[in-house]
C-alpha beads as a LAMMPS data file, in Angstrom:
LAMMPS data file: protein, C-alpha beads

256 atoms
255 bonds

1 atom types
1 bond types

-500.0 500.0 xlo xhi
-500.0 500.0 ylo yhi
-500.0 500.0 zlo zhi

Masses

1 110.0

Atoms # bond

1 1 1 349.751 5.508 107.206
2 1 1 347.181 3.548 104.946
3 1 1 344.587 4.190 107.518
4 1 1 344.798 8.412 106.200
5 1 1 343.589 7.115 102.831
6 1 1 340.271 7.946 102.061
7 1 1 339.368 4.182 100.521
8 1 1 340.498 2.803 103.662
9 1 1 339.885 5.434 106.599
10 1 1 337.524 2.889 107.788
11 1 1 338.505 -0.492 107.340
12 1 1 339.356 -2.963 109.786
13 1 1 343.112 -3.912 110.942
14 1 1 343.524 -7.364 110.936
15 1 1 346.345 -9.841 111.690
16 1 1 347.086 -12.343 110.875
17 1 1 348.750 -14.682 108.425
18 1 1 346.523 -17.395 107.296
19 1 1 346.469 -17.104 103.864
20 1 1 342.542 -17.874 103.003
21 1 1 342.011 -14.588 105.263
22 1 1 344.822 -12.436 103.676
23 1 1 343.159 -13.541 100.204
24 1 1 340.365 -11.141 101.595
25 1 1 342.082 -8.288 102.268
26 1 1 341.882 -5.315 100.051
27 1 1 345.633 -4.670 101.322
28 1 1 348.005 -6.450 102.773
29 1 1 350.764 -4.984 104.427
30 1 1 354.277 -6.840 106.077
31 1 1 352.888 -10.059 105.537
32 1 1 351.874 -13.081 102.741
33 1 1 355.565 -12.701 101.017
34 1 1 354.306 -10.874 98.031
35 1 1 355.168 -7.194 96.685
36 1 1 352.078 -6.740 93.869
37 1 1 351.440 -2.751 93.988
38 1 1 347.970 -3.180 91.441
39 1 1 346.994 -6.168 94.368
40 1 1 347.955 -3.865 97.068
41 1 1 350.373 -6.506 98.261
42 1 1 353.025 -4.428 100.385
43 1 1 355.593 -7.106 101.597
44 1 1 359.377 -7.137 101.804
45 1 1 360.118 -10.678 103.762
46 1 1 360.913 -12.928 100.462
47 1 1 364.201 -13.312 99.412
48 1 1 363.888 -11.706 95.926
49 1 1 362.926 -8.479 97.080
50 1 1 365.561 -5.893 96.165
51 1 1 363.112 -2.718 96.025
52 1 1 364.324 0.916 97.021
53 1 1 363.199 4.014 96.874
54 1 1 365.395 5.162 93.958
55 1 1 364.278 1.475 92.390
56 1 1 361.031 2.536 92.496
57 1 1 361.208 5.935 91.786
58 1 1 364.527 7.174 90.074
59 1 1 364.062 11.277 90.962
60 1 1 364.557 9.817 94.523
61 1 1 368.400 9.104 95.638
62 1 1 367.818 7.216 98.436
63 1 1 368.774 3.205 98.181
64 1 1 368.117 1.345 101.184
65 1 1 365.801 -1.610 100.801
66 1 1 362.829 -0.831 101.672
67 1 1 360.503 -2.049 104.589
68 1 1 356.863 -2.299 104.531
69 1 1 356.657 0.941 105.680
70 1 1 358.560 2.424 103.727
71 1 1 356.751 0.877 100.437
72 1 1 353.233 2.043 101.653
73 1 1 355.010 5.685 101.961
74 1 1 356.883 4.812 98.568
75 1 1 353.766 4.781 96.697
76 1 1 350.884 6.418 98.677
77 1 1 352.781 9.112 100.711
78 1 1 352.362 11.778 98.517
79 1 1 348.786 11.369 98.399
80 1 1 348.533 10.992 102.596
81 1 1 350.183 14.164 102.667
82 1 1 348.254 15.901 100.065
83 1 1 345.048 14.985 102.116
84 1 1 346.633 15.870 105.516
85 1 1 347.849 19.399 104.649
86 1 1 344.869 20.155 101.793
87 1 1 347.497 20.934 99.458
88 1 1 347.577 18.946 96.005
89 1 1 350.189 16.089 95.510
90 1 1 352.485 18.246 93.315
91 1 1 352.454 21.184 95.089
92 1 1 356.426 22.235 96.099
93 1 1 355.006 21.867 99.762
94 1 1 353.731 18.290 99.851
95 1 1 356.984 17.514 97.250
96 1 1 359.521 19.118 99.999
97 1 1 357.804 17.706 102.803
98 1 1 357.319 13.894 100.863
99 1 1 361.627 13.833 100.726
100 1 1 362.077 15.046 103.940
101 1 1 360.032 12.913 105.925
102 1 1 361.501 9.726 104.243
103 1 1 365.052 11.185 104.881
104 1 1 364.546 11.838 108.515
105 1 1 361.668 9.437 109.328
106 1 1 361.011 6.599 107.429
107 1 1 364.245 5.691 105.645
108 1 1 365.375 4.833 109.615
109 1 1 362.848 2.883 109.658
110 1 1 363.683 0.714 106.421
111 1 1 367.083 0.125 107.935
112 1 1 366.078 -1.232 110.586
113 1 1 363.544 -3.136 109.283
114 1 1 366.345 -5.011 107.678
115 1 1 369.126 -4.883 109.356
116 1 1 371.305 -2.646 107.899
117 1 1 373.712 -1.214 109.978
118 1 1 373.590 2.569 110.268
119 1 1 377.849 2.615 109.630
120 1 1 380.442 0.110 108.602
121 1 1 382.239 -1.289 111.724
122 1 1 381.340 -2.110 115.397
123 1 1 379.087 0.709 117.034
124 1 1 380.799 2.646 119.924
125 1 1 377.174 2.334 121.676
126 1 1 373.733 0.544 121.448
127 1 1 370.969 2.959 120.273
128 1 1 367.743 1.460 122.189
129 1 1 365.404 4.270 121.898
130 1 1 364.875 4.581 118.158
131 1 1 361.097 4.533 116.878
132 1 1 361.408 0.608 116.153
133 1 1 363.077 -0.003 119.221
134 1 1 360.112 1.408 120.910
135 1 1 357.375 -0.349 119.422
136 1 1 359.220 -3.589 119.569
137 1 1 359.434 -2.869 123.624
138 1 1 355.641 -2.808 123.541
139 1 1 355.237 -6.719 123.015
140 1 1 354.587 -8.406 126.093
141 1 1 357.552 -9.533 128.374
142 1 1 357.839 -13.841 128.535
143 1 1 356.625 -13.966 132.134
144 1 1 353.589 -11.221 131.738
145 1 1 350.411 -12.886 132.758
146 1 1 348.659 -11.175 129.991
147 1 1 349.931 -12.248 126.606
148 1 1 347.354 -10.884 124.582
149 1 1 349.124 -8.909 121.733
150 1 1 346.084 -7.046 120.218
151 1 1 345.978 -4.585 122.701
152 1 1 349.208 -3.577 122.618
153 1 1 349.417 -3.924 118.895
154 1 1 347.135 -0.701 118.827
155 1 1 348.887 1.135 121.263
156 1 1 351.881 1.230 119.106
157 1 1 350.023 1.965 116.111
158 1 1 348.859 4.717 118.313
159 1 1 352.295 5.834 118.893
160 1 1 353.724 5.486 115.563
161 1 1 351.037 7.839 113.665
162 1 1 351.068 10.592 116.531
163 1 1 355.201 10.651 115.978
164 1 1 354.597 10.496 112.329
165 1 1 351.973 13.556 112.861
166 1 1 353.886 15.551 115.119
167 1 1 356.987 15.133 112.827
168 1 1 354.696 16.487 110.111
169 1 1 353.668 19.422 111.645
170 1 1 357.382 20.158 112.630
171 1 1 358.732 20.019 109.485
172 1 1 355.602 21.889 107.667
173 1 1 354.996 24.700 110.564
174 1 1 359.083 24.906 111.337
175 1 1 361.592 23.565 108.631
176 1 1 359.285 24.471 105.762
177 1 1 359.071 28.344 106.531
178 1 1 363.166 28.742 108.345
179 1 1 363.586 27.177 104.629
180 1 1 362.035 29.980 102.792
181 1 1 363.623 32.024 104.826
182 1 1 367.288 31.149 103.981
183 1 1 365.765 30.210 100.412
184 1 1 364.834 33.968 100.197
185 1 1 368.115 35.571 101.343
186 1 1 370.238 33.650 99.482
187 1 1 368.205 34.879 96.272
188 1 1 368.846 38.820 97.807
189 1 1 372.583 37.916 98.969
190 1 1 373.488 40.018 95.929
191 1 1 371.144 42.991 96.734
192 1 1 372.626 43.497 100.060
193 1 1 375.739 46.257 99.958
194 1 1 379.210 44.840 100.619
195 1 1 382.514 46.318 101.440
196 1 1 385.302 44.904 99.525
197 1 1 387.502 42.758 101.500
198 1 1 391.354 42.757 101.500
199 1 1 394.133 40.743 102.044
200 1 1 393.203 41.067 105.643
201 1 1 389.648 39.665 105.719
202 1 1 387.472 41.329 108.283
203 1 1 390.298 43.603 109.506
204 1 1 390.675 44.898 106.128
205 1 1 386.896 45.881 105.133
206 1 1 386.539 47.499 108.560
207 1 1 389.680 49.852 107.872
208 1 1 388.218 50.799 104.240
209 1 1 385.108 51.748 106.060
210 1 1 386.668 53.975 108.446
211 1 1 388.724 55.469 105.401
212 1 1 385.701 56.299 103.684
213 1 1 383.698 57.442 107.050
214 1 1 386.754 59.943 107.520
215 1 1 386.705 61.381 104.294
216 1 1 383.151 61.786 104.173
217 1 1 383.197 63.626 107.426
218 1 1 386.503 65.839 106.175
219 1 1 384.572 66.681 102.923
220 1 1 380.958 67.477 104.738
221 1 1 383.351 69.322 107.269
222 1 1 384.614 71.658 104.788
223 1 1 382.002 72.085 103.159
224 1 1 380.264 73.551 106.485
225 1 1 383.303 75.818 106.843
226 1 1 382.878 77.524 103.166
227 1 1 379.213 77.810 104.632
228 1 1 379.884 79.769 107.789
229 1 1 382.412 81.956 105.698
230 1 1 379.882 82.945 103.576
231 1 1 377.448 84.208 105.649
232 1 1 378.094 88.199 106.586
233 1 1 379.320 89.050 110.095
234 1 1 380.806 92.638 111.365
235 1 1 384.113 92.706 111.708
236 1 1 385.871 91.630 115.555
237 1 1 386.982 94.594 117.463
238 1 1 390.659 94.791 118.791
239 1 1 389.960 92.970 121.873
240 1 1 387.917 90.270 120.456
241 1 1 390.902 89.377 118.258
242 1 1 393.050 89.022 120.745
243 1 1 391.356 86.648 122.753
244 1 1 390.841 85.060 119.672
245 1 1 394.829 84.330 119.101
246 1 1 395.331 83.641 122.826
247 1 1 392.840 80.777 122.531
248 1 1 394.419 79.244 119.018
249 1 1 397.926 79.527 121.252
250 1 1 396.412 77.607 123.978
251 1 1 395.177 75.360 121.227
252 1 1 398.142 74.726 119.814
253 1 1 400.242 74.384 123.238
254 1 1 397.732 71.269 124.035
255 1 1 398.296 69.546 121.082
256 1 1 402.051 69.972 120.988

Bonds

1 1 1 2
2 1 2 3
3 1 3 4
4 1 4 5
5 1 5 6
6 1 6 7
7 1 7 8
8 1 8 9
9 1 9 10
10 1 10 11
11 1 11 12
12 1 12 13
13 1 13 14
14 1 14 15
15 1 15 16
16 1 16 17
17 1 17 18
18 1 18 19
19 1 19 20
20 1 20 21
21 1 21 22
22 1 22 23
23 1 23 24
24 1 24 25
25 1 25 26
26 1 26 27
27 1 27 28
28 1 28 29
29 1 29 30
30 1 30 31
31 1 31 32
32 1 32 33
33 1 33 34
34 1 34 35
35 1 35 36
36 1 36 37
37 1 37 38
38 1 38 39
39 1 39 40
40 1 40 41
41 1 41 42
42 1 42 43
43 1 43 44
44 1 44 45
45 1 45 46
46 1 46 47
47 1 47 48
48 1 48 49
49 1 49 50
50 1 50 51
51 1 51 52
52 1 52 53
53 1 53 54
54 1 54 55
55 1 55 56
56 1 56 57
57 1 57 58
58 1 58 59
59 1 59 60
60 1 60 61
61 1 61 62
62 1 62 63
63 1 63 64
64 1 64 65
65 1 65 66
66 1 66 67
67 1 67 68
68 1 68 69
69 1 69 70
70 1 70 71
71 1 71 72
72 1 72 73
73 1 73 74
74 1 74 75
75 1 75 76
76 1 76 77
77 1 77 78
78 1 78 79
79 1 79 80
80 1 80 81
81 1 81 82
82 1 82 83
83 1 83 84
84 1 84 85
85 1 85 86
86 1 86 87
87 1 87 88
88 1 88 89
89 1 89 90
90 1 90 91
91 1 91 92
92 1 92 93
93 1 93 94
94 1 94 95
95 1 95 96
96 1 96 97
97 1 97 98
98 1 98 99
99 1 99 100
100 1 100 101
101 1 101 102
102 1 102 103
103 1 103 104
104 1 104 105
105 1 105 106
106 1 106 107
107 1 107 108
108 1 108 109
109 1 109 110
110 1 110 111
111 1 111 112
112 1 112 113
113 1 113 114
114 1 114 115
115 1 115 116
116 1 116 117
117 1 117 118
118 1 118 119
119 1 119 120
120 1 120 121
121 1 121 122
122 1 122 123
123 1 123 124
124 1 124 125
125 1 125 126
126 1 126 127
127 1 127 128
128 1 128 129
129 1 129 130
130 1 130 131
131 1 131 132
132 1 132 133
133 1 133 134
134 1 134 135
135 1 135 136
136 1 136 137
137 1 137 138
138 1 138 139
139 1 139 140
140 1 140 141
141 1 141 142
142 1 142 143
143 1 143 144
144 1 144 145
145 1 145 146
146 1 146 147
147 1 147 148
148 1 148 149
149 1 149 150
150 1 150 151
151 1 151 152
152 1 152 153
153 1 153 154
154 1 154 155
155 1 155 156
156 1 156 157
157 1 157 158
158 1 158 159
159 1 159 160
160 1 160 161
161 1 161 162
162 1 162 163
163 1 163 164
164 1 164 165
165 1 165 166
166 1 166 167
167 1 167 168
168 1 168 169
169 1 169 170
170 1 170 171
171 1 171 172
172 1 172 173
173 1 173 174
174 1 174 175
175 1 175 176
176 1 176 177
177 1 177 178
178 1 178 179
179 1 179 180
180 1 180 181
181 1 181 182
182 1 182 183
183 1 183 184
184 1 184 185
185 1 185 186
186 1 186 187
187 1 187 188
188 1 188 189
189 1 189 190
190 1 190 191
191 1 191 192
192 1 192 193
193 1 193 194
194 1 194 195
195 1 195 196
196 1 196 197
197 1 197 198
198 1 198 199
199 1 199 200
200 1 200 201
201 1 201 202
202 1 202 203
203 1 203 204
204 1 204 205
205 1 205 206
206 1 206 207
207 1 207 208
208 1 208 209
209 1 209 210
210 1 210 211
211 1 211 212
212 1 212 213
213 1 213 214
214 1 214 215
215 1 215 216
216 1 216 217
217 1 217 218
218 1 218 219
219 1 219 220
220 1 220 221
221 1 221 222
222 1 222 223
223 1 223 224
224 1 224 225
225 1 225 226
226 1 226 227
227 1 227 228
228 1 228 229
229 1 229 230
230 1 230 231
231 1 231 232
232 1 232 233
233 1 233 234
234 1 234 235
235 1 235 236
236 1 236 237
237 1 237 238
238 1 238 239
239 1 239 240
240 1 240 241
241 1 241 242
242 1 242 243
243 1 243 244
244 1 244 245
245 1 245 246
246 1 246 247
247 1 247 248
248 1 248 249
249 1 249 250
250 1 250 251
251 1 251 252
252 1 252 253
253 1 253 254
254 1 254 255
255 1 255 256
């Protein structure tokens, strides 16, 4: 994540952990047993680190102990995604976006970092494909012929930003707007008409529908009658009537 910072887009990864070399280093990050934010000393190994999110920032509620990780996004993640999504670090964007990546990305990987079980108790199953799970199958096997570790050290920095990325552009091109969506009708729920509702739930707002559908029609009904009444007309001849009453008999036979 450092690497998307602007005074360090360009500098070199080392690793190591001789200390004459780390005493070098601009920042130092998971190593040297040190946590000095105005050094840039990231570390979380010594025993008197405590440090969580909500430590470190109280508007946060998160308290797992943080990793190395999860102190570099502690303190510089608003400003990687400020430069990532050219929006400024206070923006509601970049402020949603900061909480929910730590929620659903790197908080998982403080945990793991160190060691704290996901729920009280023995799991039902081993999880083996998590994001740490997956760099730590990178290393090389005991019996590879190969051992050399920088290699694959890059390749899983390589993985690790492009999940971090994609998970980025998921939440801001996906959550972000289905959020303003629900955000949006939830601030018109009271716009919307509504039937009241019964003792019956459902079953009773659909029947007070239907009462008021069948009045409205009986009222527009008569209404149309009076109209046609209204209007002139000659009067019916004799045997006009009378096929007039044998059709209201018939009429009346069918409904009887």
């Amino acid at each position: 994540m450092s690497t998307h910072l602007t005074p360090w887009q360009d500098a070199e990864v080392v690793r190591t952990r001789d200390p004459q070399r780390l005493a070098q280093c601009d920042v130092v990050v998971d190593v040297g047993a040190e946590y000095d934010p105005e050094r840039h000393r990231y570390d979380h190994h010594q025993r008197s680190f405590t440090q969580s999110m909500q430590s470190l920032r109280p508007d946060k509620p998160w308290t797992t102990k943080l990793s190395s990780a999860g102190l570099v996004y502690c303190h510089f993640g608003s400003q990687i995604l400020s430069g990532l999504l050219g929006q400024p670090e206070d923006s509601p964007v970049v402020t949603a976006l900061y909480d929910k990546l730590y929620e659903n990305f790197v908080e998982e990987i403080d945990a793991i970092d160190n060691g704290i079980a996901q729920a009280e108790g023995e799991p039902r199953y081993a999880l083996t494909t998590t994001l740490s799970a997956r760099v730590g199958h990178m290393n090389p096997r005991w019996n590879d012929p190969d051992q050399d570790t920088e290699v694959r050290f890059k390749r899983a920095m390589e993985l690790v930003g492009a999940e971090f990325m994609d998970r980025l552009d998921y939440y801001h091109r996906a959550w972000l707007p289905a959020r303003a969506l629900v955000e949006e009708a939830v601030r018109r729920r009271f716009e919307v008409p509504t039937l009241p509702v019964l003792g019956g739930g459902w079953l009773g707002a659909i029947l007070v529908y239907v009462g008021r559908y069948v009045r409205k029609s009986r009222a527009e009904t008569r209404l149309h009658l009076e109209y046609l009444r209204a209007l002139p007309c000659e009067p019916a001849s004799p045997e006009e009537e009378e096929e007039e009453e044998e059709e209201e008999e018939e009429t009346r036979s069918t409904i009887l």
